[in-house]
C-alpha positions in Angstrom: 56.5 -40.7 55.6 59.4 -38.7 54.7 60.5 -35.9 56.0 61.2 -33.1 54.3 64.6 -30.7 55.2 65.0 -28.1 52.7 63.5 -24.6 53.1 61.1 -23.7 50.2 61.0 -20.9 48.6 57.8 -19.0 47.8 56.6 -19.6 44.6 57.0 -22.9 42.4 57.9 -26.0 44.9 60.3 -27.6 42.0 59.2 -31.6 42.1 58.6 -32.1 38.7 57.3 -35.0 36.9 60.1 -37.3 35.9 62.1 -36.8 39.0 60.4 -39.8 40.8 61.3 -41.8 43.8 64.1 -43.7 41.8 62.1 -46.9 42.5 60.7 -49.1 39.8 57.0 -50.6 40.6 56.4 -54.0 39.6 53.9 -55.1 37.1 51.1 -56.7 39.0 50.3 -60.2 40.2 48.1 -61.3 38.0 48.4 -62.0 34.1 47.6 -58.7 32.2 46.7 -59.0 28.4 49.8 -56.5 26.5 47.4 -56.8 23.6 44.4 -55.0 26.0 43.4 -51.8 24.6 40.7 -50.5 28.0 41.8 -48.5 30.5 39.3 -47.0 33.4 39.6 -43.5 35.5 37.8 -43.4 39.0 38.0 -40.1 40.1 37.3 -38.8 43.8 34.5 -37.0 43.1 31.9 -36.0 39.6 32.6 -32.3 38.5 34.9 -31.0 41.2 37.5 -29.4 38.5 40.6 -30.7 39.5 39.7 -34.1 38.6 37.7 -33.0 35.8 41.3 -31.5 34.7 42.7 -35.0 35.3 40.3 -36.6 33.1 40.4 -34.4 30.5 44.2 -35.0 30.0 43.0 -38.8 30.2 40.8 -39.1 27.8 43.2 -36.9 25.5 46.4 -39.0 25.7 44.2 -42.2 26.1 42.7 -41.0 22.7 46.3 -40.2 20.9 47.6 -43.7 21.9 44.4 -45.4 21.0 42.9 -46.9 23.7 39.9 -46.4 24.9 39.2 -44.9 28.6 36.1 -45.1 31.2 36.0 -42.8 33.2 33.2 -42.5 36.7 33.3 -41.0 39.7 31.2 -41.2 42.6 28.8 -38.0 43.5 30.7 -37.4 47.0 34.3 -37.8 48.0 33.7 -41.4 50.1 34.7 -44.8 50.1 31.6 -46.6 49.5 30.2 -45.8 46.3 33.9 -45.4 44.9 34.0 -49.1 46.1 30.9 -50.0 44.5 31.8 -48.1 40.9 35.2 -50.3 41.2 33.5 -53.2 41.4 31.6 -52.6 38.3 34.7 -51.3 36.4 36.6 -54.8 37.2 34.0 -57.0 36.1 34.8 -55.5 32.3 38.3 -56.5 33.0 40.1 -53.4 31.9 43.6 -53.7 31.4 44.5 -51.0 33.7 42.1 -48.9 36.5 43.2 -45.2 37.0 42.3 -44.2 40.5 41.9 -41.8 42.7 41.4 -43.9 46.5 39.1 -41.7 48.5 40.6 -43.1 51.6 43.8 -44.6 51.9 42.8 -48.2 53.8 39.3 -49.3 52.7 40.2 -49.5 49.1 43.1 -51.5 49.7 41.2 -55.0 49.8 39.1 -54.1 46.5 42.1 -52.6 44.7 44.1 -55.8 45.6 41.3 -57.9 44.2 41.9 -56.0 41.0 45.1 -56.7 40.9 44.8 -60.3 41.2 42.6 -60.4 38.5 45.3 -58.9 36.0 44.7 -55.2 36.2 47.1 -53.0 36.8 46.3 -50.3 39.6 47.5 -46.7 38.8 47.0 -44.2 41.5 46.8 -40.6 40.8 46.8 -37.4 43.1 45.6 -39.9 46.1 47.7 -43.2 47.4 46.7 -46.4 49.4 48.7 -47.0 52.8 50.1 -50.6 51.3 51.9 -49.5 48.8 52.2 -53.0 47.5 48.9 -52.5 45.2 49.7 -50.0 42.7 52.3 -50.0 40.1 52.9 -46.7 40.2 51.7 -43.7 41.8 51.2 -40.1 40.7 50.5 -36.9 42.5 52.0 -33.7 44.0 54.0 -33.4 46.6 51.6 -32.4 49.0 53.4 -32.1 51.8 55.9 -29.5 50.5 52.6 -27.7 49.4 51.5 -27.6 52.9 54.8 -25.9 53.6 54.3 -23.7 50.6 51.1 -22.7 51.7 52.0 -22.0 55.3 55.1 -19.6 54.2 52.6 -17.8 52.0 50.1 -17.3 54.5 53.0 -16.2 56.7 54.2 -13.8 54.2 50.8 -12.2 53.6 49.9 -11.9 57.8 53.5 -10.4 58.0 54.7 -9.5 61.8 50.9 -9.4 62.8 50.2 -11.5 65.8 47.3 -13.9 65.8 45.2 -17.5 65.4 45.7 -19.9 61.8 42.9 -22.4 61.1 43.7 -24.8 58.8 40.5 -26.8 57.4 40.7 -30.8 56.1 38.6 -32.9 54.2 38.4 -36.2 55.7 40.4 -38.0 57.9 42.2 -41.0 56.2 42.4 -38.9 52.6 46.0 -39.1 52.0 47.1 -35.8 50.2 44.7 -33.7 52.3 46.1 -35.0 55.4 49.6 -34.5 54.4 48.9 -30.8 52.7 47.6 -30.2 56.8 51.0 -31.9 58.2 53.7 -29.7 56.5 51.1 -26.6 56.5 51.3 -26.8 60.8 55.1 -28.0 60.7 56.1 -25.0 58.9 53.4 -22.3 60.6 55.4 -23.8 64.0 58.2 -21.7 62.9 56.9 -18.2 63.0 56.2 -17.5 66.2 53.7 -14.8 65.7 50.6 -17.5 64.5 49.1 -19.3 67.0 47.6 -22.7 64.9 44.3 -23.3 66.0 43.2 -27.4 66.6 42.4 -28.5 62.2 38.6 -29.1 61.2 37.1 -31.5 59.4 34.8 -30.6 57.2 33.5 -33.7 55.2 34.3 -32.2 51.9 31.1 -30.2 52.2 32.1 -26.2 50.9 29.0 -25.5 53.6 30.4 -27.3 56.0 33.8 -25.4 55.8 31.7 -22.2 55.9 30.0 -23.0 58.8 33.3 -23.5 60.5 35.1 -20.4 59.3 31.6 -18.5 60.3 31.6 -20.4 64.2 35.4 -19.9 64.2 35.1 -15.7 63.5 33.2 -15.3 66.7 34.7 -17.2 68.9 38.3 -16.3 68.0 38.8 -12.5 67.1 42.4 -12.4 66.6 41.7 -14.9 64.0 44.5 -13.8 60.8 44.7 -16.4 58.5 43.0 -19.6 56.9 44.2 -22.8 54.9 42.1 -24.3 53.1 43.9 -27.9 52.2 41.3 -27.7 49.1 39.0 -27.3 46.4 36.0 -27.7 48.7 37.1 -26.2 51.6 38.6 -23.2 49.8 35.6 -22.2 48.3 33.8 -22.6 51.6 35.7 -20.5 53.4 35.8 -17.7 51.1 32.1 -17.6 50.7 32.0 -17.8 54.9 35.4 -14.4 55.0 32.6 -12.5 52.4 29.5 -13.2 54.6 31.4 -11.5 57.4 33.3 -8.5 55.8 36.4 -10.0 56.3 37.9 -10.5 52.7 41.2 -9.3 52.9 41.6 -9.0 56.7 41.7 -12.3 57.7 44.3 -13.5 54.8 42.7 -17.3 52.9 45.4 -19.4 50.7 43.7 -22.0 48.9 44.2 -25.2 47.5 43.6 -25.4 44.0 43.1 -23.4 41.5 38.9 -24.1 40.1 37.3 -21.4 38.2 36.0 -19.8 41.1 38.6 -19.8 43.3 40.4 -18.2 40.3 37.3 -15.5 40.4 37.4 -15.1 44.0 41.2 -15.1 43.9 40.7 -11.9 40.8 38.0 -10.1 43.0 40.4 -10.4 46.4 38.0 -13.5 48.4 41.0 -15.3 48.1 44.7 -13.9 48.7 46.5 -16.9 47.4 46.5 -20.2 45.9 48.8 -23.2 45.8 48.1 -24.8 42.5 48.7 -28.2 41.3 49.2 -29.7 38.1 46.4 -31.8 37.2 46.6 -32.0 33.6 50.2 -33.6 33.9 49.4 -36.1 36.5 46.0 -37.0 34.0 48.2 -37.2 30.8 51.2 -39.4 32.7 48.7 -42.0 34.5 47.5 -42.8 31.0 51.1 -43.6 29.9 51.9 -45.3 33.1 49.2 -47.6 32.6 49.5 -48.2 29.1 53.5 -49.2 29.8 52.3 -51.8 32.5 50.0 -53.1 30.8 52.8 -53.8 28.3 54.7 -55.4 30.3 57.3 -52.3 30.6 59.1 -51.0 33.9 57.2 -47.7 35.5 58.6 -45.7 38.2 56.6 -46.0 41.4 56.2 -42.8 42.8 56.0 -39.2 40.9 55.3 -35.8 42.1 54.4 -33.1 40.2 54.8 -29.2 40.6 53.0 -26.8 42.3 53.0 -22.7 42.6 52.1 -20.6 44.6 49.5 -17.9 42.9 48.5 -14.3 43.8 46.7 -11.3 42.4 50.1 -10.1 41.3 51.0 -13.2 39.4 47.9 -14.7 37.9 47.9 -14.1 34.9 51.0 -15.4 33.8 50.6 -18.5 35.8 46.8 -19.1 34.0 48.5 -22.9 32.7 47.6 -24.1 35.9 43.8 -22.8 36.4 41.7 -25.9 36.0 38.7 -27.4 34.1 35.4 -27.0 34.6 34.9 -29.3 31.3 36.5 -30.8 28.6 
């Protein structure tokens, strides 16, 4: 994992696309057709809106190149059924699968089989352990946006003394868990938040509710909350506006879906750290299309990320994402 040194500064974490690891990926092991004209998206999960986002950028540079793209995605955020839809995809023998791994070890061995069947393996915002499968690999630097979000929480508590919860998705999901290491590295250096133990909350927005609701009572000098997503953004708001605590106890999201946008408007939400889906959507198509050519791709690319308050919003509305294409 690497470890990050400089200080970020609040506002727009500036990794952009292009400025990659350096490396080049390889092309796969096993004999892909140049001449193939399929490509596949598996998302993490049907409708959430930052993969909707992703898709629609697919679809449209897929579309413009003229290839065409399948896109599924399985009804949760788990391994088993995204397992299942892969097998299905690689029977069809696309030239390239587009994925999102929803955990970074079990999809390894069905990813690899796709590989050694001649298609190449694009990741995008989520990344196997071995990185030995996929070409190339897109996504945001998500640790740097758990630092982000942890100097804007910091700057919205102010010199206010009390307990940070950050909540995460699943155990094993590779951006989430990194979002939740740089958020407590950097929350260790002001010395006036007190990090609480992380929860999981499946992915489920009730679930996160539940757990900002349980974690209100017990804990009354509770300031702050990170939600390391989507799901667990939306859940927590909902759980701060149950209890009459919008505003007091200060939420930065992750993401930027329609209603955390709302809720962001309306004051639910005080910030949001907000990636670039559309970009990672549009390059995975083009990474794929170049390996499937035969043509060098850089392995590993992160894209920006912002930081977005009330105060800012609406000039930052390039990064609010889909709810459909």
């Amino acid at each position: 994992m690497r470890t990050h040194k400089t200080a970020l500064a609040l506002g727009a974490v500036l990794l952009l696309a292009g400025c990659g690891s350096g490396q080049i990926g390889d092309t796969g092991s096993g004999q892909t057709d140049p001449n193939n004209k399929n490509l596949a998206l598996i998302t993490g999960m049907r409708g959430e809106p930052f993969y909707v986002s992703i898709e629609c950028a697919a679809q449209q540079e897929a579309a413009a190149q003229g290839y065409q793209l399948n896109t599924q995605a399985p009804e949760k955020f788990e391994q088993a059924e995204q397992s299942q839809i892969l097998g299905g995809i690689v029977s069809t023998k696309p030239g390239a699968v587009i994925i999102a791994p929803t955990d970074d070890k079990a999809l390894a061995a069905p990813l690899q089989q796709a590989k050694s069947n001649g298609i190449q393996v694009v990741e995008v915002d989520t990344a196997l352990e071995d990185r030995s499968i996929a070409v190339t690999s897109l996504s945001s630097d998500n640790y740097a946006g758990g630092q982000l979000a942890a100097q804007t929480l910091a700057k919205l508590v102010g010199d206010k003394p009390g307990s940070v919860l950050a909540l995460n998705t699943k155990a094993g999901t590779s951006t989430t868990d990194e979002r939740a290491r740089g958020f407590e590295e950097e929350i260790g250096k002001h010395p006036n938040l007190k990090l609480l133990p992380t929860q999981y909350t499946e992915n489920e927005p009730a679930t996160a509710a539940q757990i900002v609701s349980s974690t209100l009572a017990a804990t009354p000098d509770l300031v702050g909350v990170f939600g390391t997503n989507l799901n667990t953004g939306e859940g927590a708001a909902t759980a701060l506006s149950n209890a009459g605590k919008s505003g007091q106890v200060q939420l930065v999201g992750f993401d930027a879906s329609p209603k955390q946008v709302d809720d962001l408007r309306n004051g639910r939400v005080q910030a949001l750290i907000a990636q670039n889906p559309g970009k990672i959507g549009q390059e995975g198509v083009q990474r794929a299309i170049a390996a499937i050519k035969g043509q060098p791709v850089e392995r590993e690319t992160r894209t920006e990320m912002i930081a977005i308050t009330r105060d800012n919003m609406d000039q930052q509305a390039q990064y609010f994402y889909k709810s459909h294409c």
